[in-house]
N, C-alpha and C positions, 0 to 999 in steps of 0.2 A: 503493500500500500504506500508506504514512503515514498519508494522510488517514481511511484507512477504520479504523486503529488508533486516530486521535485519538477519533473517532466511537464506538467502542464504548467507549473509556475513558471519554467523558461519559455512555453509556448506564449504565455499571459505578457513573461517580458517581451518575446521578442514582437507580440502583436502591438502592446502599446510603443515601441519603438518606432512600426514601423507608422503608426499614426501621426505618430511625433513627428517623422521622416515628410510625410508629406506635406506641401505647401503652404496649407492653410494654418496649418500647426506654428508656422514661421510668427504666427502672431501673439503664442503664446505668452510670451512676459507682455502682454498687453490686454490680459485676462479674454482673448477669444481664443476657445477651445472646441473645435471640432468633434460633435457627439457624434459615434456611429451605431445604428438600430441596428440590433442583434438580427440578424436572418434566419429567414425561414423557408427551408428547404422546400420544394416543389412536392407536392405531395406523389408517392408512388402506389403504384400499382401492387395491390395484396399480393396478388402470386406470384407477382416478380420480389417483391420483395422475402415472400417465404423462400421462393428459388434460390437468388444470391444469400440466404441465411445459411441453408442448406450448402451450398456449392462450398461457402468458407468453415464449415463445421465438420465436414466429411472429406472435403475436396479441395483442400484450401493448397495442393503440390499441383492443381490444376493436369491430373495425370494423361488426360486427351488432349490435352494440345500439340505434342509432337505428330498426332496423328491429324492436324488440322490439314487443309490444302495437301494431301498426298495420295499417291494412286494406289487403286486396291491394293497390286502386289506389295507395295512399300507397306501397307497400314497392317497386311497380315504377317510380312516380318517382325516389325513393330510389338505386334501381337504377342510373337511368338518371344522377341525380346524380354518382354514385361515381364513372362513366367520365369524365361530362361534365359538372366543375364548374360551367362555363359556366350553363347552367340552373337552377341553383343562386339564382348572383346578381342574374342578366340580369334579373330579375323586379324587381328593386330600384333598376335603374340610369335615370340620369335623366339629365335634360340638361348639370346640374354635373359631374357625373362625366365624360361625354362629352367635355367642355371641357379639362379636364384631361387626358383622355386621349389629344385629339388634337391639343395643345400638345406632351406628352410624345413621344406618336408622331413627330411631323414632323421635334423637335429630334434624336430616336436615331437616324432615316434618314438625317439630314444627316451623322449620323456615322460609319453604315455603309456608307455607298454605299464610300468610299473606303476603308473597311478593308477590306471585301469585296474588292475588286480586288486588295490589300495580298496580303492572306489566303490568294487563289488559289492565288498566285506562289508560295507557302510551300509550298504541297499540291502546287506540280507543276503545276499545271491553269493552262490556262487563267480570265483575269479575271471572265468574265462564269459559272463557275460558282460563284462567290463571292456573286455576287447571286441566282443561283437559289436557295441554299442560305440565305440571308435571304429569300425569297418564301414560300415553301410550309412548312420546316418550323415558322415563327408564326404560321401560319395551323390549323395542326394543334395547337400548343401552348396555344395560346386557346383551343379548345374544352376541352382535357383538360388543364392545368395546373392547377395549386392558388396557382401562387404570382400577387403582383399586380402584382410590379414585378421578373421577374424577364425581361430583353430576349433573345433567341434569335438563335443565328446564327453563322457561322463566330466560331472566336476564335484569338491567335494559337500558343498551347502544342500545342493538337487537330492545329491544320493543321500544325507545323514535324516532328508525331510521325508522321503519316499519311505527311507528303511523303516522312520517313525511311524508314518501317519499308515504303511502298511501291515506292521509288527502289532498295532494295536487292534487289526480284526481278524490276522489270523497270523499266529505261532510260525516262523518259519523251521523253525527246530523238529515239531509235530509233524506239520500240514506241509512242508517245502514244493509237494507238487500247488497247491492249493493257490500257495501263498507266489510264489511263480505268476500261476496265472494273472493273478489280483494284479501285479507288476508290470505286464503286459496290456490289460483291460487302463490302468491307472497311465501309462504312456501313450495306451491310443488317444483316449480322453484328452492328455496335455496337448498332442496335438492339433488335435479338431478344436480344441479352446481357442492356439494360438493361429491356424489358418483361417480361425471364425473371425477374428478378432481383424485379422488383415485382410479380409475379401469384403468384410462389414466395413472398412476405416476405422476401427475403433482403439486405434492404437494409442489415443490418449489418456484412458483408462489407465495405463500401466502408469502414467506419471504422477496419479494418485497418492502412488506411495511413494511418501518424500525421500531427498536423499540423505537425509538425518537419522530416517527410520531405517533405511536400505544401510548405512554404516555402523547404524547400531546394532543389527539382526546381523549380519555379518560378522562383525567381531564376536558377538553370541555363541553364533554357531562355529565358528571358528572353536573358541574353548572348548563347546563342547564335542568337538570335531575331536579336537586334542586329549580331551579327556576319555574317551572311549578308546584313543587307543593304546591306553594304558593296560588293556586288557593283553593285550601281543605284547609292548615294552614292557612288561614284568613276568609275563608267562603266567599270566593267572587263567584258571580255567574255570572255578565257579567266579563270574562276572553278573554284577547287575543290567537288567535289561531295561533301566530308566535310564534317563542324559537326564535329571538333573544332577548339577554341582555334588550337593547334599548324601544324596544315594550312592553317584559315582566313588566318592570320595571313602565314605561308609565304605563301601565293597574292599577299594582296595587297602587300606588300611586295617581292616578285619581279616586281611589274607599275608599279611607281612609275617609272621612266623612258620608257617604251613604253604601259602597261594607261588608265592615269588620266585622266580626262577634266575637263579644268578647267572649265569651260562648266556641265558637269555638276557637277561638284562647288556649284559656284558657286547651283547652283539649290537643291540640298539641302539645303546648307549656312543658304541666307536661310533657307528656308522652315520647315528644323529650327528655328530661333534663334524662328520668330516663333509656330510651336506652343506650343515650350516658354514663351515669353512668356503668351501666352493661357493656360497651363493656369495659370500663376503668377497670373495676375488671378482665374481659378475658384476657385483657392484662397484668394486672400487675402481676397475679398468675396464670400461664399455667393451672393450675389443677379444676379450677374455666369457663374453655371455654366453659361449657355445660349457662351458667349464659347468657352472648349475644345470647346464640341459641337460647333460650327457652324464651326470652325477651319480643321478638316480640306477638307471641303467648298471654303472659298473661297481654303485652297490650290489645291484641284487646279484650281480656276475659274481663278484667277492664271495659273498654272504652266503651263496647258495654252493658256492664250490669249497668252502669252509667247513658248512655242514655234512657235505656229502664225502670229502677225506677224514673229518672227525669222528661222524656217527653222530652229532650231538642230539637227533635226533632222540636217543636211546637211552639220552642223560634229560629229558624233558623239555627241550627245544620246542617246539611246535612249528611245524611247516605246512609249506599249503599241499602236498602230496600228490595230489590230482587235478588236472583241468584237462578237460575234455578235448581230443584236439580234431578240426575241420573247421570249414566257415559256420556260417551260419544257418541253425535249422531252421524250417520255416515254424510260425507260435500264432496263426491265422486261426486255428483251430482252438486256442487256449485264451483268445479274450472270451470273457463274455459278455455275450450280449442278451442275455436275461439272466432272470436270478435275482436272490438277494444281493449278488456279488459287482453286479451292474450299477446299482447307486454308486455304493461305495467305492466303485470303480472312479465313476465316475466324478465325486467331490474330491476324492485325493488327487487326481488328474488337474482339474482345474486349479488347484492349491497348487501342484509343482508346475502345472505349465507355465502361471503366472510367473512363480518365482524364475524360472527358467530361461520366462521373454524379458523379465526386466534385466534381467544379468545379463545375457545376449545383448541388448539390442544398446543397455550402458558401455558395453566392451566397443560394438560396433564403433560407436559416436565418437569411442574416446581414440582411436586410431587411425578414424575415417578424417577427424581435425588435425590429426598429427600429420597427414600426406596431405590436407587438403582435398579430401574430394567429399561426397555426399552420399548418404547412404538412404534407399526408399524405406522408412521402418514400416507401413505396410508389405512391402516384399519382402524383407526380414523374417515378418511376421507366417508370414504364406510358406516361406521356404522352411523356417522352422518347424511348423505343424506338420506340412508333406515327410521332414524326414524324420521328424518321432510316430508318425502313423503310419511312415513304408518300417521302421525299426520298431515299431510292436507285433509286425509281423512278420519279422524276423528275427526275433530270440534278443531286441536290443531294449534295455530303458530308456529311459527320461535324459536324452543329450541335450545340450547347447554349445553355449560358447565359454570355454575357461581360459579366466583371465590371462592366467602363468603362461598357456601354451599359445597365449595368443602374443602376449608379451616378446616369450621366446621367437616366433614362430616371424614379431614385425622385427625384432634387433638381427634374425639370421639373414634377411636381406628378400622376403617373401615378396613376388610383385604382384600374384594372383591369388585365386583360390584351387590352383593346383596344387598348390603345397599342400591340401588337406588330400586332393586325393593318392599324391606321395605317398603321404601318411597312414591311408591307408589301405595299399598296398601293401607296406611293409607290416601292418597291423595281418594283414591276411596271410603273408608270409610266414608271419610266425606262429599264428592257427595253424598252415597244414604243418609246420612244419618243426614249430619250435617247442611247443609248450609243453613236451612232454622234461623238458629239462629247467622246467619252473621245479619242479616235483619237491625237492631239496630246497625250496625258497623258506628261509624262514620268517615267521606270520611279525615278528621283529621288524625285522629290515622294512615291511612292507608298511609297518605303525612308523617307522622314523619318518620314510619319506614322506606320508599323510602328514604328518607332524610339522615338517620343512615346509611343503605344500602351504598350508591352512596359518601358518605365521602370517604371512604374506599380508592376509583379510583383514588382520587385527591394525585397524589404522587409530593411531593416537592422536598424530597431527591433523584429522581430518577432526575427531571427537573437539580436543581444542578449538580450532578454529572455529568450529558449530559453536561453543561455548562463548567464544569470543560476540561473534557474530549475532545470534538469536538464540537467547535465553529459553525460550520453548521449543525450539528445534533441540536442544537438548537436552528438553527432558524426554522426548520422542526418539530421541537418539537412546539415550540412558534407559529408559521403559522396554524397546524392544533388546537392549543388549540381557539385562538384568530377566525381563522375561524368557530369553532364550537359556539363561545360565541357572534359576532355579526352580524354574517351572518345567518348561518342555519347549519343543521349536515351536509347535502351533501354535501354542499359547505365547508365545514371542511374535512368534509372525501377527498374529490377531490384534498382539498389543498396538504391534508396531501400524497396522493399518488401520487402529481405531483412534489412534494419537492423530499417525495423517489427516485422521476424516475429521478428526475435535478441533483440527488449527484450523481448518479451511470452514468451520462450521462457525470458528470463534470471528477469524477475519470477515466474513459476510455479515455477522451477527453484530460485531461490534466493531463498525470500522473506525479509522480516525477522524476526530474532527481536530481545526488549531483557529487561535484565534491569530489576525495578521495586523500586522503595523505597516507603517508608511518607513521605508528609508528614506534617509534625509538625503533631499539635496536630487531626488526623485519623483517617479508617479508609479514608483515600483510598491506590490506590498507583501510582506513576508511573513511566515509564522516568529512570532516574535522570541518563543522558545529557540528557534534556529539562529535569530539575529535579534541578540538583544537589544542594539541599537536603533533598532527599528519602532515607534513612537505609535501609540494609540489616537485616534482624530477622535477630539472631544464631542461628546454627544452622538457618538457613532460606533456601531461594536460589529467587526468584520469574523465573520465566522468562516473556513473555508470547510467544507464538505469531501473527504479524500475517497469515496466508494460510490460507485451505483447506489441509488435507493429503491430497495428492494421491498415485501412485505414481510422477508426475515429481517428487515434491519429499518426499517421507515418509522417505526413507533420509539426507539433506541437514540434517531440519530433528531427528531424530533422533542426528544426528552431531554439529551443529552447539550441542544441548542437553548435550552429554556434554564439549561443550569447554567451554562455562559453567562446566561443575561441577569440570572439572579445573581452569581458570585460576582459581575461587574459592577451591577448596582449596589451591592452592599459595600464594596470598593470605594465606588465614588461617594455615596452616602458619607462616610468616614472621613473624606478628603476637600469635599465642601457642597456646596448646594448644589450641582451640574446633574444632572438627569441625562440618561440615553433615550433620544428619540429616534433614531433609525436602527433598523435592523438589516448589515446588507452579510448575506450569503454567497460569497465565493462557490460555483457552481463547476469550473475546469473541470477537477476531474470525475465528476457525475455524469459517468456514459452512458448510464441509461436509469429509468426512474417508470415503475409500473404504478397501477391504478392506488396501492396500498401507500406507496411515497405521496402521489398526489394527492389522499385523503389527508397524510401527516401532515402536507405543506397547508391546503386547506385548516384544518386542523390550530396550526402554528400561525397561520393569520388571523383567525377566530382571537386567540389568545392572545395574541399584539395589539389588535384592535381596541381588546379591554381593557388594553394597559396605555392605552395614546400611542403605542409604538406604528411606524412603519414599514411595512416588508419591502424589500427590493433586492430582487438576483441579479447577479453577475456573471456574463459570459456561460450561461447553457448553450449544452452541446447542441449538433442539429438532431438527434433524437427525442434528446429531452424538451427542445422547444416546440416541437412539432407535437409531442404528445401536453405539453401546457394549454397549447392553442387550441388543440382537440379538445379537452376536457373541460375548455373554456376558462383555469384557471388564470389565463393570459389578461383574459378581462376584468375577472374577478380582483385582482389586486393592481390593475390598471397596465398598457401599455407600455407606459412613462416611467416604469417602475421595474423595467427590466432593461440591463447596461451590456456593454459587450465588456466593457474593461472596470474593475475596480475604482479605478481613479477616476473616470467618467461618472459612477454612481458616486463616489464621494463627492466630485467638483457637483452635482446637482444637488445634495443637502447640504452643502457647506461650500460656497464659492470662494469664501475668501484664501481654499488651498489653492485654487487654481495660481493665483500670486506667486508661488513657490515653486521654481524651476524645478 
């Protein structure tokens, strides 16, 4: 609301400047002051006007115009572009590019093969649907993505909120076929959420949930990302199946004489220390970023050739033993689509899809500004949903876009979205051909890298600055980190989107209003809190109005103008006989005003009236004057009684500022 009040206060200056500016104005130190009548827009036509409401609400990227003035064949290229950027560029790429891409590619594989497996563990699942879920939905994303660096595939927020919100209707331990399927039915759903979401335009939805909320739910899960996999870094095997704090904490603590596996600890422990090492050299020498990519990877190489010369297995290691190797089965037959399993399917779907497209589509934006180009987030949207709903029906979850590999994936020199499908290829490669030599991976190494992973999320300087910046953006911040750490993720997620919904409910509900002064030596007027120096005109109280007046907020900003008037009068009362006779309301940045503001305004003239005061607005919009004139309230408190500029209503109840250059 500030910002958009500073904004029309520059529009306000630069309007009365340019009145100033012109020639008549030349007379002013001769007290002639050029008034000019507020205009009123030519009245339009209902259903054109519903149309262009329509066009800038849904269609505001204006996505038919490249198709304007061109011939069939061009418009069904075109056509075919929209789905499938791919075709687009492919026409342009060359063997540099190629190069690039499949440097970048190889380096992201080396880095997902072992998050994947990480990953699974999170969702419940088995390791090797972790790698399915990096095969196929980047191979669907390449075609129909927009963005060029942005890497696809499990990440670990998606899978810790699946593994939850699926674990809590059926046992994967029990039911694992069961609970499978739930996981399949719950990815189809995310993606028909997120292709609904982009064929509808409805991609502003997702920006609902602030980025306050989104950093604090983040670092939430992040912890309790970290803390679950305390289960593999100590080798505990009765493990609690809550994420909170409390529970977590309980568990392992309760197992430190009998649960702890020293051998194991000992493995985690290196391996964590020499991550975090690498990621510090990433850091410190940009040219060194292939070093954290590739890290992971010759951990598990170590880790898992360590085990299998030791035996440690035999001394109470825990390893992952099995993943099943070939691509992908087809799981067409394992959604469901009735059932009790069908709802449920389908609320946890819409719950991760969401989370899903906002992380995606934040990733996209923040890499698509780094190269400068633009990304469509309804095609975002479309190509997301296409490949979680071709990947539920082929053994894959809930993908998007992960930050790290996307990270990785822009520093390794990526020009396209070839790099994903690089990526997986070699993901496929090591299905037919590799996995049987995870066997020996221990469940350790595979918590550290999670561990390395999920640091990453936990931004402090971002919490600060929220702190710094707006005081209830962090407590929205704080709410969903705190609800994800001792309650549960949904309950964190819920938090965090019901804080979103309270700020935006508060700002409509209670917007700002300031009272403005004259600077000196001006016909400028300002809030006076912002510029002290800026001087009250006796017997005149300027109120500006910084929000639409809406019927959530018309009765509020009505009330709220009558306490002005009462705290300034008991002001002047105390300072000597002087009475306010004018009431002028600053109008800029009131973009729009429904039937409910117009009874207030009504309402607030009633009440002036009683008191000898006089109403007079300044500078409405051409909305709001157009709907005054309609409702006749234009008459009602006279013609004469509406300014375009401040100073203009002032110099009408008080001439003698006009004197004052």
């Amino acid at each position: 609301m500030p910002s958009m009040g500073h904004s029309t206060e520059d529009d306000l200056h630069t309007k009365e400047m340019d009145i100033r500016s012109l020639p008549s104005s030349h007379h002013h130190s001769q007290n002639m002051h050029r008034i000019h009548k507020v205009g009123v827009p030519p009245k339009q036509n209902f259903f054109k006007e519903f149309k262009d409401t329509v066009k800038e609400t849904f269609f505001s990227d204006e996505p038919l115009r490249p198709f304007k003035d061109q011939t069939k064949s061009r418009k069904f290229l075109l056509g075919i572009e929209t789905f499938f950027p791919i075709v687009e560029w492919v026409r342009s790429y060359n063997l540099s590019k190629l190069r690039g891409d499949i440097i970048a590619g190889l380096t992201i594989a080396s880095l997902c093969i072992p998050q994947d497996i990480g990953y699974a563990k999170l969702a419940n699942l088995d390791p090797q649907y972790g790698l399915y879920s990096s095969f196929v939905p980047p191979l669907i994303y390449a075609f129909m993505g927009s963005s060029r660096d942005i890497a696809i595939g499990p990440v670990a927020v998606v899978s810790l909120l699946l593994g939850t919100l699926l674990q809590n209707e059926i046992d994967s331990e029990t039911n694992p076929i069961e609970y499978r399927r739930l996981a399949f039915t719950a990815t189809f759903f995310a993606g028909i959420t997120e292709a609904t979401l982009g064929f509808l335009r409805l991609g502003f939805l997702v920006d609902f949930l602030s980025h306050a909320a989104i950093v604090g739910f983040m670092g939430g899960a992040a912890i309790t990302i970290a803390l679950q996999q305390l289960k593999g870094f100590l080798g505990i095997k009765d493990f609690t199946k809550k994420t909170d704090i409390v529970s977590v904490m309980r568990s392992v603590f309760s197992s430190v004489n009998h649960g702890w596996n020293w051998q194991t600890i000992l493995i985690g422990v290196t391996f964590l220390c020499f991550l975090l090492f690498a990621k510090f050299l990433g850091k410190r020498n940009k040219k060194l970023f292939w070093v954290p990519a590739i890290a992971p990877l010759i951990s598990v190489i170590l880790a898992t050739f360590f085990v299998f010369i030791t035996h440690a297995e035999k001394k109470g290691v825990a390893i992952v033993r099995h993943i099943d190797k070939g691509i992908n089965p087809s799981s067409v037959n394992d959604i469901y689509f009735h059932g009790e399993y069908l709802g449920k399917g389908f609320r946890i779907g819409v719950v991760a899809g969401m989370i899903a497209l906002t992380e995606a589509i934040a990733i996209g934006r923040t890499f698509a500004a780094m190269k400068d180009y633009q990304i469509d987030g309804n095609k975002e949207m479309v190509a997301l949903g296409a490949m979680n709903v071709v990947g539920s029906m082929t053994s894959c979850y809930v993908a998007t876009g992960s930050f790290s590999r996307s990270a990785v994936n822009f520093m390794a020199g990526c020009q396209t979205a070839v790099s994903n499908i690089v990526m997986s290829i070699v993901v496929l490669l090591t299905l037919l051909f590799i996995t049987p030599l995870f066997k020996y991976t221990p469940n350790a190494i595979l918590a550290a890298i999670i561990i390395n992973a999920v640091i990453n999320l936990i931004d402090i300087q971002a919490a600060i600055l929220i702190w710094k910046i707006d005081k209830f953006d962090f407590v929205a911040c704080m709410g969903a980190f705190f609800g994800v750490i001792f309650v549960s993720v949904e309950i964190g997620l819920l938090i965090a989107v019901g804080i979103s919904f309270a700020k935006i409910l508060l700002q409509v509900t209670r917007p700002r209003t300031a009272i403005l002064g004259k600077l000196p030596g001006t016909s400028v007027y300002r809030n006076i809190l912002q510029y002290p120096e800026a001087t009250k005109i006796p017997g005149i109280l300027i109120v500006r109005v910084d929000s639409a007046i809406y019927f959530s907020n018309s009765n509020y900003i009505k009330e709220r103008i009558l306490r002005w008037l009462t705290d300034e009068e008991e002001k002047i009362k105390a300072d000597g006989p002087q009475t306010i006779q004018f009431l002028i309301v600053e109008m800029s940045p009131v973009t729009d005003i429904d039937t409910s503001g117009i009874n207030a305004l009504e309402e607030l003239y009633n009440t002036l009236q009683k008191r000898d005061l006089q109403l007079i607005l300044a500078n409405p919009g051409p909305t709001v004057i157009d709907k005054l004139h309609a409702s006749k309230f234009a008459n009602l408190i006279g013609q004469d009684k509406i300014f375009l500029t401040v100073a203009d209503a002032v110099l009408s109840c008080n001439p003698k500022f006009a004197e004052e250059p």
